[in-house]
Structure formats: structure tokens, C-alpha cells
C-alpha positions in Angstrom: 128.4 37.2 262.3 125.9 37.9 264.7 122.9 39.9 263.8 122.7 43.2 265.3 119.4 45.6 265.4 121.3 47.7 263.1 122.2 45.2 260.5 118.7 44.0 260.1 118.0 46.7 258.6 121.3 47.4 255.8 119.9 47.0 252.5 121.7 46.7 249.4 120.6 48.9 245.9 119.8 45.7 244.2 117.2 44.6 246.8 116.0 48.2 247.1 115.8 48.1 243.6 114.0 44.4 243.7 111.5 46.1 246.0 110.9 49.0 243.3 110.2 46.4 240.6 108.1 44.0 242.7 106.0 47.3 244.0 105.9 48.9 240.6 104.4 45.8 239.0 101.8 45.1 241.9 100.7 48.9 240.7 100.3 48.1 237.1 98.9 45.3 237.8 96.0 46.8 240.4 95.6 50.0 237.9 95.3 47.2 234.8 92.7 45.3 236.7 90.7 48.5 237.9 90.5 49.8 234.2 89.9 46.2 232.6 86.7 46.1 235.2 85.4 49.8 234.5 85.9 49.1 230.6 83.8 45.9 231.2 80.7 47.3 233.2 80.7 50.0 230.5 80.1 47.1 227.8 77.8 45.3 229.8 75.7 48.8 230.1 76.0 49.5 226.3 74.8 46.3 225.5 71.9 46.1 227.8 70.7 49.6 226.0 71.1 48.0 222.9 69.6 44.6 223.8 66.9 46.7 225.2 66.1 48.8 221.9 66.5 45.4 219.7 63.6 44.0 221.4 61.2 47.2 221.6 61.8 47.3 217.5 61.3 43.6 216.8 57.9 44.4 219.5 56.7 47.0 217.4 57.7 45.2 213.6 55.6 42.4 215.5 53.0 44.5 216.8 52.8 46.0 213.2 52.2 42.4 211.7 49.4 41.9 214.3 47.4 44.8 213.3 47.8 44.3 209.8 46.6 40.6 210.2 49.9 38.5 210.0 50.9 37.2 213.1 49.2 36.8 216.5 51.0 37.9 220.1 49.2 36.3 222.4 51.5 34.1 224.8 51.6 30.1 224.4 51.7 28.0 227.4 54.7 25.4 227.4 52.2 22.6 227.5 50.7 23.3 223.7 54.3 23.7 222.1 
């Protein structure tokens, strides 16, 4: 059985449908990944706001303690500690 230009190209349904499943799970599988990274930056942004508000509170509960007389702010240089 020789192969002709015309039965290169004779498909069967089950490797159409083959192609279907292998294409239809590439999809899912680009769409899954593309929502999975949005999802992830939006964390990431969420917890930089709230990393961010953290330390202007603990800042001002400190900056409250150094006015009242309890604890000094002033930086230490790594070779005192």
C-alpha cells in the first residue's frame, strides 16, 4: 500500500477525536495556569498592603513608647550588637 497525497491525509473519528482531547486539555491546562498566576500576583499585592500597614502600626505603637519614655528608635550599627 503505497501512500498517496490523498491518503495522507484520511483520518479516522478516533484520531480526530484524540486530537480533540489532546487540544482540549492543552486549553485547560493554559486557562488553569493563566488564572493560577493572576490569583497569585493578587496575593502577593494583598500582602504587601498588609505587610505595609503592619509595620506603619508597630512604627507608631513604637514611636508612641518613645515619646512616652520607654523605648529609644535610634538605629544600632551591627558592630555594637
Amino acid at each position: 500500500m503505497a501512500l498517496t497525497p490523498a491518503s495522507m491525509f484520511r483520518f479516522t473519528i478516533r484520531d480526530v477525536l484524540w486530537l480533540t482531547v489532546v487540544v482540549a486539555l492543552g486549553v485547560a491546562l493554559w486557562i488553569e495556569h493563566r488564572r493560577f498566576t493572576a490569583a497569585r500576583l493578587a496575593l502577593q499585592e494583598k500582602e504587601a498592603i498588609l505587610y505595609e500597614t503592619q509595620a506603619k502600626a508597630r512604627f507608631a505603637e513604637l514611636r508612641a513608647k518613645e515619646l512616652r519614655g520607654g523605648v529609644i528608635l535610634t538605629p544600632v550599627s551591627p558592630a555594637v550588637r
